[in-house]
C-alpha positions as CSV (number, residue, x, y, z in Angstrom):
1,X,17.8,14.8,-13.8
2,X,14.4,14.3,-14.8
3,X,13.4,10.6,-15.6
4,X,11.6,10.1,-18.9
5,X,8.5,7.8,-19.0
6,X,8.4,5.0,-21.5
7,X,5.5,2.8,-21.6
8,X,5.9,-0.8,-21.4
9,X,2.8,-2.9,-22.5
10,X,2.7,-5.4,-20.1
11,X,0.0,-8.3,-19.9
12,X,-2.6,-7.3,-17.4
13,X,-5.1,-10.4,-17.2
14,X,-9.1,-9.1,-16.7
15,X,-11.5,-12.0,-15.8
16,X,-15.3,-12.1,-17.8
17,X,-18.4,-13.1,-15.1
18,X,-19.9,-16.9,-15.5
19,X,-22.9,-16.1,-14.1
20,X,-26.1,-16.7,-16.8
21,X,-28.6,-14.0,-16.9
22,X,-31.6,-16.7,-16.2
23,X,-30.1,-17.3,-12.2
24,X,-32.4,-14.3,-11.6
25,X,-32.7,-10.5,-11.3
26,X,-30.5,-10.2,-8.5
27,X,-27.8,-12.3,-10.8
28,X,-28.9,-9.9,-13.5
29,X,-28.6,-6.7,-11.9
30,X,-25.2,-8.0,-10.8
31,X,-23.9,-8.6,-14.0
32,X,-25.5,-5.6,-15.7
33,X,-23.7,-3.6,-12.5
34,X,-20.6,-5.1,-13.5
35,X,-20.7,-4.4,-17.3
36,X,-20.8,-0.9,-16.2
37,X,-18.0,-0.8,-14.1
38,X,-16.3,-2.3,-17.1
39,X,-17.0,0.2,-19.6
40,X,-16.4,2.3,-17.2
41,X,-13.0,1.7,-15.9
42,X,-11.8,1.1,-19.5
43,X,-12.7,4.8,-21.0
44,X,-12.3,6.5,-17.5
45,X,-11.0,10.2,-18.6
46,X,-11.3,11.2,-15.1
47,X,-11.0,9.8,-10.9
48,X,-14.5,10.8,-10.8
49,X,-14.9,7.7,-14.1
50,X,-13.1,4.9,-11.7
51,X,-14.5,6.0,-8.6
52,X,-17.7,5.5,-9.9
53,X,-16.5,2.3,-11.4
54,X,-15.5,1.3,-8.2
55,X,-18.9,2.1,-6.7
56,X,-20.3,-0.6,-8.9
57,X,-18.0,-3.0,-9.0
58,X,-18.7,-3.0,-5.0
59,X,-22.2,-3.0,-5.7
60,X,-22.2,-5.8,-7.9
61,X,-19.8,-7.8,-5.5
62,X,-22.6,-7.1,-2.5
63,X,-25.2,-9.0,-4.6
64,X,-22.9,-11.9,-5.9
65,X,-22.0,-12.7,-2.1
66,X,-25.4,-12.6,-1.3
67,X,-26.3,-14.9,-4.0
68,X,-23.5,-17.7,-2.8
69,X,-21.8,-17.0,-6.5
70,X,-18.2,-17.1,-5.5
71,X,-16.7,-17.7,-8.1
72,X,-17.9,-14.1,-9.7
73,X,-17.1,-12.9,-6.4
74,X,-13.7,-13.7,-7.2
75,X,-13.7,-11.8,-10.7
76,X,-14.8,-9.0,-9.1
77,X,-12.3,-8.6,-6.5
78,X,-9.6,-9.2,-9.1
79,X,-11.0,-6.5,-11.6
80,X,-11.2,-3.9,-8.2
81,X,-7.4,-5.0,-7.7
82,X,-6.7,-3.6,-11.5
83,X,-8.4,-0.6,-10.8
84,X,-6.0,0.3,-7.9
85,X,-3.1,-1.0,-9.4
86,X,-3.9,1.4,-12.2
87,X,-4.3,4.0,-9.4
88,X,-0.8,3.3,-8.0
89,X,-2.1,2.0,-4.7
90,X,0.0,-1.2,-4.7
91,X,-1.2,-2.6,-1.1
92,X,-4.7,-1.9,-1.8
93,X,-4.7,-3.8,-4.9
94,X,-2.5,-6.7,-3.4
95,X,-5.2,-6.9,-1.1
96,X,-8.1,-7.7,-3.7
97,X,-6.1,-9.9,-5.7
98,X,-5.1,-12.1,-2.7
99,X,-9.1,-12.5,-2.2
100,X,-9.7,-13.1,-5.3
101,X,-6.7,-15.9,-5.0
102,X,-8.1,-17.6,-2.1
103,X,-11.4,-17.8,-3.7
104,X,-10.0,-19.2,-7.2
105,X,-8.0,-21.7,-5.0
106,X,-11.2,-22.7,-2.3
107,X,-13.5,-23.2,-6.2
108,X,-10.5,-24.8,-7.9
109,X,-10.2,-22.3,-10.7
110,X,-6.5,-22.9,-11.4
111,X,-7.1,-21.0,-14.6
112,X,-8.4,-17.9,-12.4
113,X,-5.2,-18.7,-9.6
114,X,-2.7,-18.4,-12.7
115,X,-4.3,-15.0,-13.9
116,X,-4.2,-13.4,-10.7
117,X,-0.6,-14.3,-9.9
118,X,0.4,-13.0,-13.2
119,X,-1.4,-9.7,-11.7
120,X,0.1,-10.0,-8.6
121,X,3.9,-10.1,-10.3
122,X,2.2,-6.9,-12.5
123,X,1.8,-4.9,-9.0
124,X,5.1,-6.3,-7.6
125,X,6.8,-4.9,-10.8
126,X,5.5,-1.4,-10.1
127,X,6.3,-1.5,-7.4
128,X,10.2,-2.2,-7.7
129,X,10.1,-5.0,-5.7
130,X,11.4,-7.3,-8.5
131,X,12.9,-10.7,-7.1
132,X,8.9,-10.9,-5.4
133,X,7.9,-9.9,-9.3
134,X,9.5,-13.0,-10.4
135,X,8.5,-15.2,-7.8
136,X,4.9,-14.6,-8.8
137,X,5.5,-14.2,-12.4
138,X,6.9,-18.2,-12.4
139,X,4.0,-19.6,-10.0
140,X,1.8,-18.0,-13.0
141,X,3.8,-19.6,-15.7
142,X,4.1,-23.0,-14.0
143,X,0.2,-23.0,-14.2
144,X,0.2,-21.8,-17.7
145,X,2.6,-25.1,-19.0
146,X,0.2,-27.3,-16.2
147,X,-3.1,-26.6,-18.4
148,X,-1.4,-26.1,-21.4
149,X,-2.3,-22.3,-21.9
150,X,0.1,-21.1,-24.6
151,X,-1.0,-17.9,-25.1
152,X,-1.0,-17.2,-21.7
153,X,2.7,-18.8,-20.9
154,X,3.8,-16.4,-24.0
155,X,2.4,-13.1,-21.7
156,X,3.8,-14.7,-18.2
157,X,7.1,-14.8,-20.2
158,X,7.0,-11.0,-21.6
159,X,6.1,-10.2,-18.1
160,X,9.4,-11.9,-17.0
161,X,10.9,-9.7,-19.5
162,X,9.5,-6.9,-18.3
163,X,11.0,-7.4,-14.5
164,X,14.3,-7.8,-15.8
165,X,14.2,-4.9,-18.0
166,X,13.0,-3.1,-15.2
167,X,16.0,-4.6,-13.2
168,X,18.6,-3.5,-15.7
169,X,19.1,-7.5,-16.2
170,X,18.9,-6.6,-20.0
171,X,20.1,-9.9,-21.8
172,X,17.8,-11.8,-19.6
173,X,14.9,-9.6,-20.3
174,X,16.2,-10.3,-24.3
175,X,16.0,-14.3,-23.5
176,X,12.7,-14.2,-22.1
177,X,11.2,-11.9,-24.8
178,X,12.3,-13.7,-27.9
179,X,10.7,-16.8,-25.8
180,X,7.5,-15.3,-26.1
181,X,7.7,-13.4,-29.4
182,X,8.4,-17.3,-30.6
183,X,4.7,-18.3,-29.1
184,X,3.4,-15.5,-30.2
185,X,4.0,-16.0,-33.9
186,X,3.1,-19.9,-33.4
187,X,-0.2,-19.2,-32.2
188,X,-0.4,-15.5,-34.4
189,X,-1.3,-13.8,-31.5
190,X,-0.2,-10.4,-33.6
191,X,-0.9,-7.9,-31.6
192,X,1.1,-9.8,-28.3
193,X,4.1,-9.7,-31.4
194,X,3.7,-6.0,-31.7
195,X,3.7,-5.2,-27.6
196,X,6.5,-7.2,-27.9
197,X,8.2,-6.0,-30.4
198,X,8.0,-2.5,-28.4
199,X,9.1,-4.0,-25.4
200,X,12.5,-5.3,-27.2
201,X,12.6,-1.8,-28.2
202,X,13.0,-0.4,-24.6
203,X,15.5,-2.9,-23.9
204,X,17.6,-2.0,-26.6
205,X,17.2,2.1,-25.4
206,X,18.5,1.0,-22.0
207,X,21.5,-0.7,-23.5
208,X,22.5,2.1,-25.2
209,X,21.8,0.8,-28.5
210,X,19.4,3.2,-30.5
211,X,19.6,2.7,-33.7
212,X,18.4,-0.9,-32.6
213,X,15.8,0.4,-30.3
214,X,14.5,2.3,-33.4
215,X,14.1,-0.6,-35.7
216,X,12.3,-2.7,-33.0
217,X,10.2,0.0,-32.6
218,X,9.2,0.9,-36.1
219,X,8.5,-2.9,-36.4
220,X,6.2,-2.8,-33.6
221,X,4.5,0.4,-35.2
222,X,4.1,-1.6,-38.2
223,X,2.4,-4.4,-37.0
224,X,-0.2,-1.3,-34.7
225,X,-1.3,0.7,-37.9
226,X,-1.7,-2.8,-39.6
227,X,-4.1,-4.2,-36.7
228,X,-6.0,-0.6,-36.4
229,X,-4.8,-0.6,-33.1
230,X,-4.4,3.2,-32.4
231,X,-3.6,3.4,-28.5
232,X,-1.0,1.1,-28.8
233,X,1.0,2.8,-31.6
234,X,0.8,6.4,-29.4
235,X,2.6,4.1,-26.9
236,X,4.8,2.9,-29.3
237,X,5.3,6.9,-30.8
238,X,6.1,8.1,-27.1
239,X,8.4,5.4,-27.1
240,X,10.1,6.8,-30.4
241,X,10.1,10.1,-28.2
242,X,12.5,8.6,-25.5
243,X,14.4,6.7,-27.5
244,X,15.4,10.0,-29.6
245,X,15.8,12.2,-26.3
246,X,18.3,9.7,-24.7
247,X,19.9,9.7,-28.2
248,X,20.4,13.4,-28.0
249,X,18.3,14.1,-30.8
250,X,15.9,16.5,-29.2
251,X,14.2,18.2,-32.3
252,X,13.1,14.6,-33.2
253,X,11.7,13.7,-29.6
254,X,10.1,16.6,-30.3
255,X,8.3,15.6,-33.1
256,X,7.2,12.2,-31.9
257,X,5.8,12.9,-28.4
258,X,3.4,15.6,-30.1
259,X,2.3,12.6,-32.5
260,X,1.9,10.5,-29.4
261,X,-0.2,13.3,-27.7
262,X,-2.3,14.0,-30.8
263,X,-3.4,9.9,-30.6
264,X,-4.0,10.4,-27.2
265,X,-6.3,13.2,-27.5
266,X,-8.2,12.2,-30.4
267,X,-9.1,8.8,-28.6
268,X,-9.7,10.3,-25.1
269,X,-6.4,8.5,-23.8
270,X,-6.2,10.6,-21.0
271,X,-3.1,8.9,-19.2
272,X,-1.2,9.0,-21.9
273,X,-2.0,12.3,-23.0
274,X,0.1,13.6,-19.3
275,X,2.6,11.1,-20.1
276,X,2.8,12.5,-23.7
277,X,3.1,16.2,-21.8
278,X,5.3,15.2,-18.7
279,X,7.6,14.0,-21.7
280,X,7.6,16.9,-23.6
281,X,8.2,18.8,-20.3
282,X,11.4,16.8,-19.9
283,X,12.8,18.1,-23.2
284,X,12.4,21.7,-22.8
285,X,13.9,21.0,-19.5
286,X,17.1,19.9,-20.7
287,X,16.6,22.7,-23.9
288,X,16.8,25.7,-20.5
289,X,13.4,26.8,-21.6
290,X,12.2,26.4,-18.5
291,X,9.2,28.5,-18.3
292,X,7.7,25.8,-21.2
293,X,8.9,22.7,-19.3
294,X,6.8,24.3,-16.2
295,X,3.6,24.8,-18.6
296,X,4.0,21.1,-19.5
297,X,4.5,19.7,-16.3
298,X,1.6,21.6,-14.7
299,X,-0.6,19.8,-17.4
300,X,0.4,16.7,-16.7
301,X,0.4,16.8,-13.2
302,X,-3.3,18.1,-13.6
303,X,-4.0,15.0,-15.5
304,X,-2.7,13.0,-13.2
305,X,-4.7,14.7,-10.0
306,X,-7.8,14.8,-12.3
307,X,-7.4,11.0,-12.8
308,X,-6.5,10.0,-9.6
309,X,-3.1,8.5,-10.5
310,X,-0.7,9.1,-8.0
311,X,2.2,7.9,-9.1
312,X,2.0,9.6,-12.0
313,X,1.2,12.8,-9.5
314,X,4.8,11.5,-7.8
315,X,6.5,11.6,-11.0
316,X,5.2,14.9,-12.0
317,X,5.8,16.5,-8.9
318,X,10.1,15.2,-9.3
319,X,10.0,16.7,-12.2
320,X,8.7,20.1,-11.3
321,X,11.2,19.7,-8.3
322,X,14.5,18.8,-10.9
323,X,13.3,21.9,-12.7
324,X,13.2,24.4,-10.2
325,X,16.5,23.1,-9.3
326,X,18.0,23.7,-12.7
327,X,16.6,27.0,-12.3
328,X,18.0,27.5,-8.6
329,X,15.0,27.9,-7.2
330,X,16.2,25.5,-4.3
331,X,13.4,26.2,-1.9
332,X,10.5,25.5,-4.6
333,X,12.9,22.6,-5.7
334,X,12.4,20.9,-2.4
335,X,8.6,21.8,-1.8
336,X,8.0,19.4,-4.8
337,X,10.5,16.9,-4.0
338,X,8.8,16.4,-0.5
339,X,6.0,16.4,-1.9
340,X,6.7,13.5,-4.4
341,X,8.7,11.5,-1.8
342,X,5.1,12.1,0.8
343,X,3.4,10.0,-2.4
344,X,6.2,7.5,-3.1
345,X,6.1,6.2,0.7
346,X,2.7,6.6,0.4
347,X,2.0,4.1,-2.5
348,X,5.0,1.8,-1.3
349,X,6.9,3.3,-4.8
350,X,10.1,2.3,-3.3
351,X,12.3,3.0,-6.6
352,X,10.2,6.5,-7.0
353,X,11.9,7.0,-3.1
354,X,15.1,6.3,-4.0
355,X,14.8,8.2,-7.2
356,X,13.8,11.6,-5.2
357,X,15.4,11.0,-2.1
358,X,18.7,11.1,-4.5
359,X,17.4,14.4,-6.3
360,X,16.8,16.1,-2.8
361,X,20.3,15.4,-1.7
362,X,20.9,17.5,-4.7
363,X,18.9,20.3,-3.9
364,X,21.1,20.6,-0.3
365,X,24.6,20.1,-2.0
366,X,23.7,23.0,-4.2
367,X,22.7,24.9,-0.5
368,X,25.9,23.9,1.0
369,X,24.6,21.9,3.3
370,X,27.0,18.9,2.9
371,X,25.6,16.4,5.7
372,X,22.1,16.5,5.2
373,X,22.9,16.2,1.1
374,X,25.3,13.0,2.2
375,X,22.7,11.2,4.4
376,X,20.1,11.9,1.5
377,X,22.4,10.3,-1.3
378,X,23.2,7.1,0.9
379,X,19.2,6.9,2.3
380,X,18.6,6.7,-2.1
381,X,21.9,4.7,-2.5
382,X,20.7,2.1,-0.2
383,X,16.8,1.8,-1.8
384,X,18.8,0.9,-5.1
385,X,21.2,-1.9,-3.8
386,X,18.2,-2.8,-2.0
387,X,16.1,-3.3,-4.9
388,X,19.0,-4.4,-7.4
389,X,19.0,-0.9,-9.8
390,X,21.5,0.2,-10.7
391,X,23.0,2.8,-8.7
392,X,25.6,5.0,-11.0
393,X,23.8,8.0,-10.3
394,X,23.8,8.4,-6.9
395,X,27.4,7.2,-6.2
396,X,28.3,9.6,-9.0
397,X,26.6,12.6,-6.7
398,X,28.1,11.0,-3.5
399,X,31.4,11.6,-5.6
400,X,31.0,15.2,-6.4
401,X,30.0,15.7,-2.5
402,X,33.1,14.4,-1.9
403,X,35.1,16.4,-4.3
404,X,33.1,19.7,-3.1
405,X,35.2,18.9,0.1
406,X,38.4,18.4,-1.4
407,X,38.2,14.6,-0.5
408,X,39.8,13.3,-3.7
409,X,40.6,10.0,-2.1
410,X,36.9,8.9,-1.7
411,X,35.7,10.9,-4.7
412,X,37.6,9.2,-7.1
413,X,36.7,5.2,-6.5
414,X,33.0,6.7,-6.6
415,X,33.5,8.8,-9.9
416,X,35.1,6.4,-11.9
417,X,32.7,3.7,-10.9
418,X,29.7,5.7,-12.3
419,X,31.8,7.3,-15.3
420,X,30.1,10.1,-16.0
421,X,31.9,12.4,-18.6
422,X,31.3,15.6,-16.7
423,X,32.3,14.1,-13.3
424,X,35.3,12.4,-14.7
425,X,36.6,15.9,-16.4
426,X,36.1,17.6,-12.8
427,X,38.1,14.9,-10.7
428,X,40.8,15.0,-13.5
429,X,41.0,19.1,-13.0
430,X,41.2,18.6,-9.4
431,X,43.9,16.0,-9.8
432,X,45.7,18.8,-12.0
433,X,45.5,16.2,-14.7
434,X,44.2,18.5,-17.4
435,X,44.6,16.4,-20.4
436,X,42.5,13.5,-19.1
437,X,39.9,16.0,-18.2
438,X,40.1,17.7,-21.8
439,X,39.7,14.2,-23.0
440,X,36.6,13.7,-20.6
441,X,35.3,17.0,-21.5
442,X,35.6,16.4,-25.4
443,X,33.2,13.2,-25.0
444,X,30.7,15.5,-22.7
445,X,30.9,18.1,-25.6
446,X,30.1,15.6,-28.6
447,X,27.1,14.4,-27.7
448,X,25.6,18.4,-25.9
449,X,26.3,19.8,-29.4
450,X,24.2,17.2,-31.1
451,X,21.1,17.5,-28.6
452,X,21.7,20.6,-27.4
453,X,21.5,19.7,-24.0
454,X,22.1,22.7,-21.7
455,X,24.1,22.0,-18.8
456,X,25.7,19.7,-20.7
457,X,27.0,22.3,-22.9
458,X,27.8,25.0,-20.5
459,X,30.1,22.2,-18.4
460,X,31.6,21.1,-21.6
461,X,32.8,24.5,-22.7
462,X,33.2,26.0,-19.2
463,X,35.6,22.7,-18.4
464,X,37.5,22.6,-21.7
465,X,38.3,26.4,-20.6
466,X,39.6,25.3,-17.6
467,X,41.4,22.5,-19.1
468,X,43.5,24.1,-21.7
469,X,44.1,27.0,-18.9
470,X,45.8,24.3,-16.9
471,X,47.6,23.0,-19.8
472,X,49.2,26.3,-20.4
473,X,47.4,26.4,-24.3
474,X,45.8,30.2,-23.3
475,X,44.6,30.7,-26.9
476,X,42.3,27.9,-26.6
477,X,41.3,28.4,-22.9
478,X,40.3,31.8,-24.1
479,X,37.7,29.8,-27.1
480,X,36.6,27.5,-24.9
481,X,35.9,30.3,-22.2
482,X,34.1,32.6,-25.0
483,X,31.8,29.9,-25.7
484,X,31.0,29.1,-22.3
485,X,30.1,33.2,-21.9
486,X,28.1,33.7,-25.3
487,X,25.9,30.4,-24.5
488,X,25.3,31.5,-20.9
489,X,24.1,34.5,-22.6
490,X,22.1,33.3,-25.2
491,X,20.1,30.8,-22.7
492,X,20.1,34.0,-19.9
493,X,18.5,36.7,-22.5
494,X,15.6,33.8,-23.4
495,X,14.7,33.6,-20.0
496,X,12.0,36.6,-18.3
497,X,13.2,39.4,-15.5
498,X,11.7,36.8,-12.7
499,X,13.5,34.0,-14.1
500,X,16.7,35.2,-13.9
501,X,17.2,36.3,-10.3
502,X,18.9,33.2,-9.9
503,X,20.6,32.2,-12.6
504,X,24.2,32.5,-11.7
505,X,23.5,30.7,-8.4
506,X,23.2,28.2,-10.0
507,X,26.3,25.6,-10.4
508,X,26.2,22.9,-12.9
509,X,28.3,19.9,-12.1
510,X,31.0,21.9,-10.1
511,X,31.2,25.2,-12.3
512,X,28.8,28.3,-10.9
513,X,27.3,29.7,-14.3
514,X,30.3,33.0,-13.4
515,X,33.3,30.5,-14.0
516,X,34.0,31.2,-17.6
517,X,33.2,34.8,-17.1
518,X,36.1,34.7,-14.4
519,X,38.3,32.1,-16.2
520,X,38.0,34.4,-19.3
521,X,39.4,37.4,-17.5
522,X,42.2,34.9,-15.8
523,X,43.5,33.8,-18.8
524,X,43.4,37.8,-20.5
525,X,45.2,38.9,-17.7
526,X,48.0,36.1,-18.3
527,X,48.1,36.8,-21.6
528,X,49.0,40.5,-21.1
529,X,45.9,41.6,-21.7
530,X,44.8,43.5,-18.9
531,X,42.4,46.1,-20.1
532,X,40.2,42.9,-22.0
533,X,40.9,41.6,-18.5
534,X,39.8,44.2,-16.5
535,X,36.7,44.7,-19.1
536,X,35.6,41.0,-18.4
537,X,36.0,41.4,-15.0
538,X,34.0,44.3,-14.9
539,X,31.2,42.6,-16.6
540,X,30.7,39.8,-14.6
541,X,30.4,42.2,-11.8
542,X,27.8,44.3,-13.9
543,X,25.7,41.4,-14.7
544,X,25.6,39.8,-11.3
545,X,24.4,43.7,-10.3
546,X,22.0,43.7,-13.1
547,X,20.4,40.8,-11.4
548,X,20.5,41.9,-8.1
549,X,18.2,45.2,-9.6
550,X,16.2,42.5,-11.3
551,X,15.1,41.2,-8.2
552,X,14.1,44.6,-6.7
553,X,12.2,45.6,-10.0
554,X,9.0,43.3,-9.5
555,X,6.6,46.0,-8.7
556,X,5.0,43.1,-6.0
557,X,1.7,44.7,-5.4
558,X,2.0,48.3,-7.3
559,X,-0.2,49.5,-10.2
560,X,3.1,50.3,-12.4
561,X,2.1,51.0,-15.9
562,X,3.4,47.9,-18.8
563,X,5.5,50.9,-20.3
564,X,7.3,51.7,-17.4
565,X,8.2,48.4,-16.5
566,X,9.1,47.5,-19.6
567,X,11.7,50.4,-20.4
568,X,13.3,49.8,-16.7
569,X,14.1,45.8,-17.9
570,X,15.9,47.7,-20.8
571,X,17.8,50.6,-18.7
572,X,18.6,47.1,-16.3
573,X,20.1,45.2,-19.4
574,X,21.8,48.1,-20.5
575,X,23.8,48.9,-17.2
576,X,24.9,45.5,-16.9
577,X,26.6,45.4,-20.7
578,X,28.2,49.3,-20.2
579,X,31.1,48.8,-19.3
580,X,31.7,45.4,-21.4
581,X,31.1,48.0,-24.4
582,X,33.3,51.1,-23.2
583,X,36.9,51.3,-25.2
C-alpha cells in the first residue's frame, strides 16, 4: 500500500550572523557570501540552487575561521546542517549541528545551544529514531523555560507533539499541542497558531477522526489566507487531500491536492509541488488507473532527483514499486523497491526500511516464494517494534503468509491482532465460518463503495460471493459473484493491451482476479444450471487466452501499421467474449 505524505510544519530554528559590516572586507564578504546562501537555499527550485548554496555557505565559513569569529562560525555550520537535513542526509547534518553545538557551548551562547538541539530532535524525528527525538527536544525546552524564551518553549513543545504523532502516541501529541497553541495565543504568535492548528489536524486523521481533522484544518486555513501566508495553506490544502483519501472520499482528495499543486506552482514551491503529484499518484493508484498513477509518480520522483531530495526519491521510488505490484508486474515491483530500500539505508531512514522491506515481502508472497517473503515481513516487523510504530500491517501480511500455507493456528492470533476487514473475512472462510466472514466482508464493502477503492472492491464482492456460497444462499453468491466479474471488467477494459498481460496474475488479498469468474460457474452448476455454467467457465478460459495473445501481439521492433494493430486488439477482445455470447 502506498503511504500518503502529509506535511507537518514543524519548527526549524535558522540562526542570523552577529558580525557588523565595519570588522572589515573580509567580515563583509563573509556576510555578503552568507546572505546569498540564504536566499539561496530558501527559493532553491533545484539541487543545482542548494549545492551552490552550500558552496557559499562553505566559503563564507572559510573566511569567518580565518577571522577568529566563532561564533558566526557556529551559525554557519548550523544553517549547512538545515540544508542536509532538508536533503535527507540525517548523519551529515547531525554532524554540522553538533559543531555548531560545541561552538555555542565553548562562546556560551545558550540561546544558540537551545536552537540547535531543537534541530537536532528535528533530524532525529526524520529519522524515526523518536525516544532520541525527545531526548533532544526536552534539553531544548529546558533551555527555553531557563532564559525565559516563550515563544521558543511554545515551538520545542509542538515539536514534542510532532514526535508523538509520529510515534502513534496520539493523546500525548494532543497534550503537548494544546500546550503550545496556549503560548501561542498569549504571545499572538498567529501564524505558530495556524501550523498548529494543522498539526492537531493530522493528529485527528491518524485517530481516525475526520470530520475532526477537517475542522482543525479549515481553522488552520483560516488563519493562512488571513496572514497572506500562501505556502503554508498549500500545506494545509495537501493536508485536506489526505485527510479526504484516508476518508475514502477520493473525488474530493482529488480536488484538494490539485489546489495544493496549483499554490505550489504559482510560488515556485518546488518540493511541494512532487509532494502535491506523489499524492495525486497515490489516488489513481488505489482508483486502478494505473497508467495515470505512473505519470504522476514519474513527476514527482523527477522533482525529487532534480532537487536532490532523497528521501523524497525513496518515497517515490515505494510507490512506483506498490504500483507495479498492483499491476503484477512483480519483477519491476521489486527493481523499485531495492531501489528505495538502497536510499533508506543509505540516509539512515530506518521507518522508510521497515516500510519497504514490508512491501518487498509482498512482492515474493505474490511469487510464491514463502521464506524469502517471511524473513522480509519479520526484518520490517522488527524495525517497527524497534522504533515503537505501530506494526498492524506487517503482522497482518505475516498472517496471510500464514494462511497461504494453511497454518490457521498462527494466522489467526496475527489477523485478529491487526483487524483488517479483508484479512478477517479470509481467515473466517478458511475457518468455514462464513457468516463472520460475510460480516467482515460487509464492513470492507461499505467503505470501497464510498471511495471507490479497487482492490478493496473486488475482495469485497469476490468474498461476499464466497461467503454466501458457503452459506448455502446460491442466489446471493451468484450477485455477489456477478459484481465481482462486471467490476473486474470494467477496471480490465480501461486498462491498454500492455497493461493487461498480467492482470489476472494478480491476487488481491487471497482471491486471484479469476475467483469470481470460477465461483460464478460453481455456484450455476449447483444450481442446475449447467449450460450458464459451462458458458462461464468457458469465458474465463477465453479471457485468460485473450491475454495470453495480448502478450504475443506487441509488434516489439516491427514497422506494423496503427490500423493493423489496432483491428487485431479488437479481433483479440472479440475471441475472448465468443463464446460468453453464443446461445
Amino acid at each position: 500500500m502506498s503511504k500518503t505524505i502529509t506535511i507537518i510544519s514543524a519548527m526549524v530554528f535558522v540562526l542570523c550572523l552577529f558580525s557588523s559590516p565595519l570588522m572589515g572586507q573580509s567580515s563583509a564578504d563573509a556576510i555578503r557570501l552568507y546572505n546569498e546562501a540564504d536566499a539561496l537555499r530558501k527559493k532553491a527550485r533545484s539541487n543545482e540552487d542548494l549545492k551552490k548554496a552550500v558552496q557559499k555557505y562553505e566559503e563564507a565559513l572559510s573566511i569567518f575561521r580565518k577571522m577568529g569569529n566563532v561564533k558566526d562560525e557556529g551559525s554557519t555550520l548550523m544553517n549547512l546542517g538545515i540544508v542536509y537535513h532538508d536533503w535527507g542526509q540525517y548523519p551529515k547534518a547531525v554532524e554540522y549541528y553538533e559543531k555548531s553545538m560545541q561552538i555555542f557551548k565553548k562562546v556560551g551562547d545558550v540561546a544558540g545551544e537551545g536552537m540547535t538541539l531543537n534541530n537536532l530532535g528535528m533530524v532525529y524525528s526524520g529519522w524515526g529514531k523518536n525516544a532520541k527525538a525527545v531526548e533532544y527536544y526536552e534539553k531544548s525546552l529546558e533551555i527555553d523555560r531557563k532564559l525565559g524564551n516563550v515563544k521558543g518553549e511554545g515551538k520545542t513543545l509542538g515539536n514534542l507533539g510532532n514526535v508523538y504523532m509520529g510515534w502513534g502516541q496520539y493523546s500525548k501529541a494532543v497534550e503537548y499541542y494544546e500546550k503550545s497553541m496556549q503560548i501561542f495565543k498569549k504571545v499572538g504568535d498567529v501564524k505558530s497558531e495556524g501550523a498548529t492548528l494543522n498539526n492537531l489536524g493530522l493528529v485527528y486523521m491518524g485517530w481516525g477522526q475526520y470530520s475532526k481533522a477537517v475542522e482543525y484544518y479549515e481553522k488552520s486555513l483560516q488563519i493562512k489566507r488571513k496572514i497572506g501566508d500562501v505556502k503554508s495553506e498549500g500545506a494545509t490544502l495537501n493536508n485536506l487531500g489526505g485527510v479526504y483519501m484516508d476518508w475514502g472520499q477520493y473525488a474530493k482528495a482529488v480536488e484538494y491536492y490539485e489546489k495544493s499543486l496549483e499554490i505550489a506552482r504559482k510560488i515556485g514551491d518546488v518540493k511541494a509541488e512532487g509532494s502535491a503529484l506523489n499524492n495525486l499518484g497515490n489516488v489513481y493508484k488505489d482508483w486502478g488507473q494505473y497508467a495515470k498513477a505512473v505519470e504522476y509518480y514519474e513527476k514527482s520522483l523527477e522533482i525529487d532527483r532534480k532537487l536532490g531530495n532523497v528521501k523524497g526519491e525513496g518515497q517515490s521510488l515505494m510507490n512506483l514499486g506498490t504500483m507495479y505490484k498492483d499491476w503484477g508486474q512483480y519483477a519491476k515491483a521489486v527493481e523499485y523497491y531495492e531501489k528505495s530500500l538502497e536510499i533508506d539505508r543509505k540516509i539512515g531512514d530506518v521507518k522508510g526500511e521497515g516500510l519497504t522491506l514490508t512491501n518487498l515481502g509482498e512482492v515474493y508472497r505474490h511469487l510464491g516464494e514463502h521464506n524469502r517473503a517471511l524473513a522480509s515481513f519479520q526484518k520490517g516487523l522488527e524495525i517497527y517494534v524497534k522504533i515503537g510504530v505501530p506494526a498492524g500491517r506487517p503482522n497482518d501480511l505475516i498472517g496471510n503468509l500464514y494462511l497461504d500455507s494453511g497454518d490457521l493456528a498462527k494466522a489467526e492470533p496475527l489477523i485478529k491482532a491487526a483487524n483488517f476487514n479483508s484479512s478477517l473475512g479470509r481467515l473466517n472462510l478458511a475457518k468455514a465460518d462464513y457468516p463472520s466472514a460475510k460480516n467482515s466482508y460487509e464492513k470492507l464493502l461499505k467503505s470501497a463503495e464510498q471511495n471507490r477503492n479497487a482492490n478493496n472492491l473486488f475482495t469485497a464482492y469476490a468474498g461476499l460471493g464466497m461467503s454466501y456460497e458457503g452459506m448455502g444462499d446460491n442466489p446471493q453468491a451468484v450477485e455477489y459473484y456477478r459484481k465481482a466479474v462486471a467490476y473486474t471488467e470494467d477496471l480490465r477494459s480501461s486498462l491498454n493491451p500492455t497493461e493487461r498481460e498480467t492482470f489476472f496474475d494478480v491476487r488481491i488479498s487471497g482471491f486471484y482476479r479469476t475467483a469470481p469468474y470460477d465461483g460464478l460457474a460453481r455456484v450455476l452448476a449447483k444450481m442446475n444450471r449447467p449450460v450458464e455454467a459451462l458458458k462461464e467457465s468457458e469465458y474465463t478460459r477465453a479471457r485468460i487466452f485473450a491475454e495470453s495473445i495480448s502478450k504475443r501481439s506487441e509488434y516489439s521492433g516491427l514497422d506494423v501499421p496503427k490500423d493493423i494493430r489496432d483491428k487485431d486488439s479488437q479481433l483479440t477482445d472479440e475471441l475472448a467474449v465468443l463464446i460468453f455470447t453464443l446461445n
